[in-house]
C-alpha positions as CSV (number, residue, x, y, z in Angstrom):
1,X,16.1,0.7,-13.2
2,X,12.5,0.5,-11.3
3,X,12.8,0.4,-8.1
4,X,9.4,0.4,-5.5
5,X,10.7,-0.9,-1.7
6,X,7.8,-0.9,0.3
7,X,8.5,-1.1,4.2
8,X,6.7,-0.7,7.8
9,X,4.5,-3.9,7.7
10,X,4.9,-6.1,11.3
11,X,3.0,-7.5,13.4
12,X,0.3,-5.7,15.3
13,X,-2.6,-6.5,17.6
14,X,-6.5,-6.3,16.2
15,X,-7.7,-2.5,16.4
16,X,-4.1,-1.5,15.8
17,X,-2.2,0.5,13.2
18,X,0.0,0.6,10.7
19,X,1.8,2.8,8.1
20,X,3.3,1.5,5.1
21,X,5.8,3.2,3.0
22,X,6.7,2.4,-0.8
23,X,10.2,4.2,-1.6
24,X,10.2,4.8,-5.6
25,X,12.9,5.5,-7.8
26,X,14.2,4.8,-12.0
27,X,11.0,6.2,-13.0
28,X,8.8,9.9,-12.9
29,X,6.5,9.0,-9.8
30,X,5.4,12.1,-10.0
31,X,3.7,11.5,-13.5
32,X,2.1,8.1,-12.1
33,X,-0.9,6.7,-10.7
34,X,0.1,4.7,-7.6
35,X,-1.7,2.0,-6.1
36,X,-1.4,-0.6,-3.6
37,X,-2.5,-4.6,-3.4
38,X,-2.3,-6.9,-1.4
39,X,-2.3,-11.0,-1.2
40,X,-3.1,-13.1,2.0
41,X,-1.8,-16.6,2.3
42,X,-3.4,-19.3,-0.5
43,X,-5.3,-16.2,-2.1
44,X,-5.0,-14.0,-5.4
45,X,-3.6,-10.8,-5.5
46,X,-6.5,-8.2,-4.5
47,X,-6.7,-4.5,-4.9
48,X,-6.7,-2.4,-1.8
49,X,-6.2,1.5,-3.3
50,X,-5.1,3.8,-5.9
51,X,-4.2,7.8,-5.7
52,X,-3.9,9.8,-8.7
53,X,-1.0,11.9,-9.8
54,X,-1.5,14.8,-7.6
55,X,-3.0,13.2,-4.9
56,X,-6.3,14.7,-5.0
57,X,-8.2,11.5,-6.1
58,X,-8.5,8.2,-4.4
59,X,-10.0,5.3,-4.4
60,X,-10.5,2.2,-1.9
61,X,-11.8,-1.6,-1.9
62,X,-15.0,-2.0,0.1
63,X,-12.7,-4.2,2.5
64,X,-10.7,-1.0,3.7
65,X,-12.3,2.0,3.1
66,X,-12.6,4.0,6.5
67,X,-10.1,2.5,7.9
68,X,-7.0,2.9,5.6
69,X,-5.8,6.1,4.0
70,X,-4.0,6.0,0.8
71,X,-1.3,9.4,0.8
72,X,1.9,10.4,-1.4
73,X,4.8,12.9,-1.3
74,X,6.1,13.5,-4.5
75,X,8.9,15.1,-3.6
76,X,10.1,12.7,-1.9
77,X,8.7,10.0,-4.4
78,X,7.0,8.0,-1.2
79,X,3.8,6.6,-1.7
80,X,2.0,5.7,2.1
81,X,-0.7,3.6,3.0
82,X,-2.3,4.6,6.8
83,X,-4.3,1.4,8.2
84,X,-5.9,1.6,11.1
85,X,-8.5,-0.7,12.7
86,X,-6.8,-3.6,11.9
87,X,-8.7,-6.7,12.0
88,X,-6.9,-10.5,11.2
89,X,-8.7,-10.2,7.3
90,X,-5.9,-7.9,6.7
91,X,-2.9,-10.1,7.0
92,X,-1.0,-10.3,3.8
93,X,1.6,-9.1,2.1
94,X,1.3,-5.6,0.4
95,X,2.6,-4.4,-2.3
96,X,2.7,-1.0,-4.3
97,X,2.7,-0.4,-7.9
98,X,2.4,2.2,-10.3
99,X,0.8,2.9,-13.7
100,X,2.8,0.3,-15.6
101,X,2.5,-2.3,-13.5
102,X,6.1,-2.3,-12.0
103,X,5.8,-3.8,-8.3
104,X,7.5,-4.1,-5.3
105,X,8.9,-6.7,-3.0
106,X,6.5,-6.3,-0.5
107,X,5.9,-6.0,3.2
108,X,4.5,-8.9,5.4
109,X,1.5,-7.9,7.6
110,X,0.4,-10.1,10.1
111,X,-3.0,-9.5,12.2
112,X,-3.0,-11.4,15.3
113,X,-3.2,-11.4,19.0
């Protein structure tokens, strides 16, 4: 069975950080392209990043790049998301996903003073 379990969202202060995790197991992450969305409240799912197999290639939205860092270990089939500079636009909750479009949960991330 697929499993993705993304964790480490909260609440944090504008300018502060955050690291996601997205735990995956019941499939070869090693052999998948991993990205991560996200979807704030009364919106559509939006992209935010995707890393290759390796993890020599990424890509971000507009909205993020600079300030968030897409990063994997595949041997211990974790997919990370840094974000720093938080500003209150980033409140949502964010999901990973691989190649076949098998999702997580999700972790809430609130932006707020």
């Amino acid at each position: 069975e697929v499993q993705l379990v993304e964790s480490g969202g909260g609440l944090v202060q504008p300018g502060g950080s955050l690291r996601l995790s997205c735990a995956a197991s019941g499939f070869m992450f090693s052999r998948h392209v991993m990205s991560w969305g996200r979807q704030a409240p009364g919106k559509g799912l939006e992209w935010v990043s995707t890393i290759n197999s390796g993890g020599s290639t990424t890509s971000y939205a507009d909205s993020v790049r600079g300030r968030f860092t897409i990063s994997r270990d595949n041997a211990k089939n974790t997919l990370y998301l840094q974000m720093n500079s938080l500003k209150p636009d980033d409140t949502a909750v964010y999901y990973c996903a691989n190649s076949v479009g098998n999702r997580g949960q999700g972790t809430q991330v609130t932006v707020s003073s």
